[in-house]
ZAMARGU-4260 file (C-alpha; in steps of 0.2 Angstrom, whole numbers, plus 5000, padded with zeros to 4 digits):
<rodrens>
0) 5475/3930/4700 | 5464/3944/4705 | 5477/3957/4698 | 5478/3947/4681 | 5458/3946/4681
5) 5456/3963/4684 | 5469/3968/4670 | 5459/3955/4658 | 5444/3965/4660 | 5451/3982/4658
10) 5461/3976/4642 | 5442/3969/4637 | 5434/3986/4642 | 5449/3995/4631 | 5444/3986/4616
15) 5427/3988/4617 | 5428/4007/4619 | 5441/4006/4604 | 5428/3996/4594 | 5414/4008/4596
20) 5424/4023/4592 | 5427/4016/4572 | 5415/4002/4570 | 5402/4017/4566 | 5415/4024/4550
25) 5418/4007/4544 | 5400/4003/4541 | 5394/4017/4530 | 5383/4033/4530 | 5377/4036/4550
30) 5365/4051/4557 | 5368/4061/4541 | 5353/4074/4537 | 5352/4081/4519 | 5345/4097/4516
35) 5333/4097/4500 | 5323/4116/4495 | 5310/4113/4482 | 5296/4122/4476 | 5281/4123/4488
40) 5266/4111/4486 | 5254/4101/4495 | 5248/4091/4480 | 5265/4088/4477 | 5269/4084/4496
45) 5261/4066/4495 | 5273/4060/4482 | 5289/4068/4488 | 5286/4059/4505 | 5286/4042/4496
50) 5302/4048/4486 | 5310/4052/4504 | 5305/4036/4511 | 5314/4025/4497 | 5329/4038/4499
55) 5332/4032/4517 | 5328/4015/4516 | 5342/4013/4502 | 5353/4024/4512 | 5354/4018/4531
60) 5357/4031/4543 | 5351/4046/4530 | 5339/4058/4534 | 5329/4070/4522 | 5328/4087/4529
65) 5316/4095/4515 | 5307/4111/4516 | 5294/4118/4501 | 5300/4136/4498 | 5288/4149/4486
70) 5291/4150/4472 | 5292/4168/4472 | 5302/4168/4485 | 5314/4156/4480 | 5328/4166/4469
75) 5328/4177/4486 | 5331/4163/4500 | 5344/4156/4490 | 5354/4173/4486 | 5352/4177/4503
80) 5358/4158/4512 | 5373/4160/4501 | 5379/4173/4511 | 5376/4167/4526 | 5381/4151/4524
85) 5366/4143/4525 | 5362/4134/4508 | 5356/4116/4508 | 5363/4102/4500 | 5353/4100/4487
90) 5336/4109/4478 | 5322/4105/4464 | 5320/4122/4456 | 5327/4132/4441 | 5335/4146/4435
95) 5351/4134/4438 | 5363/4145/4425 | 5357/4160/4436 | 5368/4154/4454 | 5382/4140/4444
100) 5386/4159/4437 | 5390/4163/4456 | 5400/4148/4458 | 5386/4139/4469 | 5381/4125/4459
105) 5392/4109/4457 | 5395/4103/4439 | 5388/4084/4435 | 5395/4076/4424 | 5408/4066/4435
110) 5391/4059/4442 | 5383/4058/4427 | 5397/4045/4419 | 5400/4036/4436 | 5395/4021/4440
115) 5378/4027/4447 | 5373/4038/4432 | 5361/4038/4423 | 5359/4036/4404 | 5355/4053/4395
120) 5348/4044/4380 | 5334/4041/4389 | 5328/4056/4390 | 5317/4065/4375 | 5325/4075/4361
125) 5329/4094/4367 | 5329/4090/4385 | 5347/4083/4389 | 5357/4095/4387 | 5347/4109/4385
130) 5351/4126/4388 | 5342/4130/4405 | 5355/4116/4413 | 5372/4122/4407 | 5383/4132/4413
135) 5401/4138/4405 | 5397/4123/4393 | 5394/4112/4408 | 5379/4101/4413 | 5374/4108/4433
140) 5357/4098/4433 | 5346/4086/4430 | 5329/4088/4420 | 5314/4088/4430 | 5299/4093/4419
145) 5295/4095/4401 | 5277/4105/4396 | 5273/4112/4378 | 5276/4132/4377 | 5263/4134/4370
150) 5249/4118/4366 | 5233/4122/4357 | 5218/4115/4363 | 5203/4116/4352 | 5186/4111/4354
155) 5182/4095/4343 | 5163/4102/4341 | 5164/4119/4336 | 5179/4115/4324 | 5168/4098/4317
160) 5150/4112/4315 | 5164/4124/4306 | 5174/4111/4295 | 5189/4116/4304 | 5203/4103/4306
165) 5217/4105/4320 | 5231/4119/4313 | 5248/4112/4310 | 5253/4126/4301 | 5255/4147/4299
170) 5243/4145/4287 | 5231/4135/4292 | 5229/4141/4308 | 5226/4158/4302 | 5214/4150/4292
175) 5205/4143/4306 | 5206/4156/4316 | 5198/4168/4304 | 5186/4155/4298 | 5180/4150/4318
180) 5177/4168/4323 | 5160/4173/4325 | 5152/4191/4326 | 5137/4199/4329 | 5128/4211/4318
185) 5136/4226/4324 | 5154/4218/4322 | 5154/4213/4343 | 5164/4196/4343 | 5153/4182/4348
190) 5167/4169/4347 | 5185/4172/4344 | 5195/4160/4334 | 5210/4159/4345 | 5214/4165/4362
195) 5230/4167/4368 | 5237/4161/4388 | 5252/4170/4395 | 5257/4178/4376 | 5274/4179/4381
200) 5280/4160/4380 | 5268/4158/4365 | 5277/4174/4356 | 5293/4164/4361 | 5286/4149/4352
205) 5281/4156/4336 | 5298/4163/4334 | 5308/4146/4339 | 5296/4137/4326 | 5300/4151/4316
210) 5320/4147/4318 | 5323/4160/4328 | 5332/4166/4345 | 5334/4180/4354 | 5353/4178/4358
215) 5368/4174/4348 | 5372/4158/4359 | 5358/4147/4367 | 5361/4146/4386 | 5376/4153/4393
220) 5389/4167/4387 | 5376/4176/4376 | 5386/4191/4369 | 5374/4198/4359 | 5354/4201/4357
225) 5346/4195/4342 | 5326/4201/4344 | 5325/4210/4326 | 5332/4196/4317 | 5323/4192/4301
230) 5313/4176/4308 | 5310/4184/4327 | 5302/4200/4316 | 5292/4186/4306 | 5286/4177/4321
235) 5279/4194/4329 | 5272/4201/4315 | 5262/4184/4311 | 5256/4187/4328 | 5251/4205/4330
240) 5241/4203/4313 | 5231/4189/4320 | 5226/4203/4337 | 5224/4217/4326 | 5213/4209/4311
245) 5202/4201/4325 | 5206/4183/4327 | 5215/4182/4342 | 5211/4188/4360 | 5224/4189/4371
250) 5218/4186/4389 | 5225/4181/4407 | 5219/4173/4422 | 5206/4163/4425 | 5197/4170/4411
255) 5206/4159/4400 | 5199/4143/4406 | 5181/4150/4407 | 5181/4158/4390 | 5186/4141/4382
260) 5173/4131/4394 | 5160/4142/4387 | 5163/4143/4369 | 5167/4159/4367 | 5185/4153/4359
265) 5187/4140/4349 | 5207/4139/4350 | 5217/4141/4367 | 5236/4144/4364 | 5242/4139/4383
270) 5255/4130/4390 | 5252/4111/4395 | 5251/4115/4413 | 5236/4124/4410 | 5228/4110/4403
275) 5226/4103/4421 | 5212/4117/4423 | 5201/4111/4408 | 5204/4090/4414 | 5190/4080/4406
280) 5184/4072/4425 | 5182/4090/4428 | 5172/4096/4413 | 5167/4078/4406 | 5153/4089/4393
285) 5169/4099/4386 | 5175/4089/4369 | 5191/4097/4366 | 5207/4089/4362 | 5227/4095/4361
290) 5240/4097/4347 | 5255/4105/4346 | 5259/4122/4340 | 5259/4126/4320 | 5275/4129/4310
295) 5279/4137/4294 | 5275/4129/4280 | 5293/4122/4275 | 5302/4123/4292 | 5305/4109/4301
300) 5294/4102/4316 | 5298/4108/4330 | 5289/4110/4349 | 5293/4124/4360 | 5295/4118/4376
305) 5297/4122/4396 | 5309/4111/4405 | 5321/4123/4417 | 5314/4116/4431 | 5329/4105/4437
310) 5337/4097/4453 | 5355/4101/4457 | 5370/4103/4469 | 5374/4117/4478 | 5394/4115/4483
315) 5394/4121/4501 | 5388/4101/4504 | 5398/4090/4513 | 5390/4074/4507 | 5392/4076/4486
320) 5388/4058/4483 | 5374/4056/4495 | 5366/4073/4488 | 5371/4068/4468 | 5360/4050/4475
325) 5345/4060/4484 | 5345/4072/4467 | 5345/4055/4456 | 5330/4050/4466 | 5320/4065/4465
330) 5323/4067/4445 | 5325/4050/4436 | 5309/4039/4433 | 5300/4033/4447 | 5304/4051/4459
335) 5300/4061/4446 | 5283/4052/4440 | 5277/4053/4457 | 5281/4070/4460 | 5273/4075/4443
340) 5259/4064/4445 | 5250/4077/4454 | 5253/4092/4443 | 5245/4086/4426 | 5251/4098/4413
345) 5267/4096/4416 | 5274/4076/4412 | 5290/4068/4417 | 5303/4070/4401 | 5306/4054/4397
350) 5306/4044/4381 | 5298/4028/4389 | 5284/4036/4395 | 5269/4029/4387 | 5279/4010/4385
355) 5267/3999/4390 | 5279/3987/4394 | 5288/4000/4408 | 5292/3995/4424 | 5287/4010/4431
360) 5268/4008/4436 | 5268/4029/4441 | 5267/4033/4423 | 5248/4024/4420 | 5239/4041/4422
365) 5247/4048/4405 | 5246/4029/4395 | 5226/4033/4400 | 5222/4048/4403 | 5217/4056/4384
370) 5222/4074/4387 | 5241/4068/4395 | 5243/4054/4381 | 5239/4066/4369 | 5252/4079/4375
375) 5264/4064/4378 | 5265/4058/4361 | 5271/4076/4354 | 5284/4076/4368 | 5290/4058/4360
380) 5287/4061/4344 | 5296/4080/4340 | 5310/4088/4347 | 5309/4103/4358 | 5317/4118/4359
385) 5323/4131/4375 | 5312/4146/4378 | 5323/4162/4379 | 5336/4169/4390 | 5323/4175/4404
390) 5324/4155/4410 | 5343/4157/4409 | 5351/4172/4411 | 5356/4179/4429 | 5343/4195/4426
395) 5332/4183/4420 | 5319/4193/4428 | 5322/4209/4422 | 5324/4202/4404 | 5308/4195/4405
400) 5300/4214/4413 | 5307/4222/4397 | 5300/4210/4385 | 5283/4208/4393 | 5284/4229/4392
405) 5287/4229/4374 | 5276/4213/4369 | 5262/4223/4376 | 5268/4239/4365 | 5266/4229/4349
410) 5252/4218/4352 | 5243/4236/4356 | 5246/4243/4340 | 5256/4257/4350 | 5273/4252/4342
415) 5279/4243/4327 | 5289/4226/4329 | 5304/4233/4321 | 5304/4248/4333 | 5303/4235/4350
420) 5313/4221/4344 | 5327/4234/4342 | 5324/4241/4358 | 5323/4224/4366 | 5342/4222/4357
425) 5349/4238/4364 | 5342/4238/4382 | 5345/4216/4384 | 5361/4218/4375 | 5369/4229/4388
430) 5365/4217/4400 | 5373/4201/4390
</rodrens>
């Protein structure tokens, strides 16, 4: 009896340890640690930890490794962790056609159309797909941000003492410009008309709602530059009349924000993101309000717009689904509004924002707040358009050195539009 005892309990012991070796498989995702890179924040920190939370809890036995990178730096570290193998599973950046060019990025649509996708109709027009996303035709990432490239704020007071109404055209902003700016005696501008933030995306903007692009093809494979097309040689012409007949100052840094504070211009061409340094808690005695940038008279409506920032896939991971999952979370609705909650200026691109009947309490702020409901409604209410190959293109950055390089040039008087758009072709071109 004792040897038949002692064999039922080694039998019993032998199951046990059978059992624990693949219980653990059987039930799912255990100790498994995603990587995720985003853009460096604090303000941002808050939400992001809530967005890791819900992650984990949905996803037992999942950890969130994440680490804020500058942005600055970030291009670099990821350049550099592909060599060494080092890559995370997943980041919230940009510039995604610059590494899916490498082979780094994983394509999306498989997850896209699975059955936990997500519905692309949901997002507003010009953001899904756009250019900054794709890839050899492609979709590497999912939308994370959309901001007006460029806005024009105006002050409600000094246009209501002038008779000024908001521009929505050429014309009228012209117009207004002229008719806002204010000089002394001796010809010393008291008061411009219009003043201009970070000239470069709102010269991209007068030439995308001018119908113009700077490229053959939008997003990937460009061949060809296109700057001296007719409607790009339009666009910057309209522009470097405005600077050199007085209306328009173009200024940069903090200067901006105090020049418009003061009065001392009328109009501020900026990008959305900039609006969070003039917020109305902030400056409650500043009357200004926003509208979307002008057209020609007779083109269609159009918004330039921001929206490269992205989540996706790099495909050294080992967990796909798990990181398509923690990239969902972070992008869609609710991950997304609580990330963006802290960064007014830039919303979260989606059609449903300002429903008041949403389910998604995060996105109260812009329902309430009059300077984000404001910007908002022109998100819903007009299709956008991609900014230029600078946000795409693998030498993004030195595309965007040469073009600053020659803005500067015509916007100086120093050289004709004809002369730097051709230049931009030829030097841009060789790099297509």
């Amino acid at each position: 009896m004792k040897k038949i005892a002692n064999l039922v309990l080694v039998l019993l012991v032998s199951v046990s340890f059978v059992s624990t070796l693949f219980v653990g498989p059987v039930s799912g995702a255990e100790n498994i640690t995603l990587r995720f890179w985003a853009t460096a924040s604090s303000t941002r920190d808050r939400g992001r930890r809530i967005v890791w939370q819900n992650f984990e809890k949905e996803n037992p036995g999942v950890k969130v490794d994440f680490e804020g990178i500058p942005w600055d730096k970030f291009t670099e570290k990821v350049l550099t962790s592909s060599v060494t193998g080092t890559l995370p599973d997943a980041v919230r950046y940009g510039f995604v056609a610059r590494f899916a060019s490498k082979g780094l990025v994983m394509p999306l649509e498989e997850f896209i159309e699975g059955p936990d996708g997500i519905d692309p109709n949901e997002y507003l027009d010009g953001v899904f797909p756009n250019p900054s996303i794709l890839w050899d035709g492609k979709i590497h990432a999912l939308p994370h941000a959309w901001g007006m490239y460029p806005a024009v704020a105006y002050n409600r007071d000094i246009l209501k003492e002038v008779g000024v109404d908001p521009p929505t055209t050429w014309k009228e902003i012209r117009a207004a410009a002229k008719k806002l700016t204010k000089k002394a005696p001796d010809g010393e501008v008291i008061r411009y008309g219009m003043q201009m933030s970070g000239y470069n995306m709102v010269i991209n903007g007068f030439v995308g709602t001018n119908g113009g692009t700077f490229t053959d093809v939008v997003g990937q494979g460009a061949t060809k530059a296109t700057y001296s097309a007719p409607e790009n040689v339009e666009g910057f012409q309209f522009l470097a009349d405005m600077v050199k007949d007085g209306y328009l100052l173009i200024l940069r840094g903090e200067l901006e924000a105090k020049n418009f504070i003061e009065g001392k211009a009328a109009m501020w061409f900026l990008g959305s993101t900039d609006a969070n340094r003039i917020k109305p808690e902030i400056y409650p005695e500043l009357n200004w309000g926003i509208t979307r940038c002008p057209v020609p008279e007779g083109k269609p409506i159009v918004v330039p717009a921001g929206y490269h920032d992205a989540a996706y896939i790099f495909n050294g991971t080992k967990y796909p689904e798990l990181a398509w999952k923690l990239v969902k979370a972070y992008s869609w609705k609710e991950g997304n509004s609580l990330v963006w909650i802290h960064k007014f200026g830039s919303m979260p691109p989606f059609k449903d924002v300002l429903d008041e009947n949403t389910l998604n309490g995060y996105y109260y702020p812009f329902q309430v707040e009059s300077h984000l409901r404001q910007m908002m409604e022109i998100a819903i209410n007009y299709p956008s358009i991609a900014r230029g190959p600078d946000r795409w293109h693998l030498r993004g950055s030195e595309i965007q050195n040469l073009e600053l390089g020659q803005y500067d040039l015509i916007l100086a008087g120093e050289k004709s539009v004809k002369d730097a758009l051709e230049y931009l072709d030829r030097k841009v071109g060789e790099m297509l």
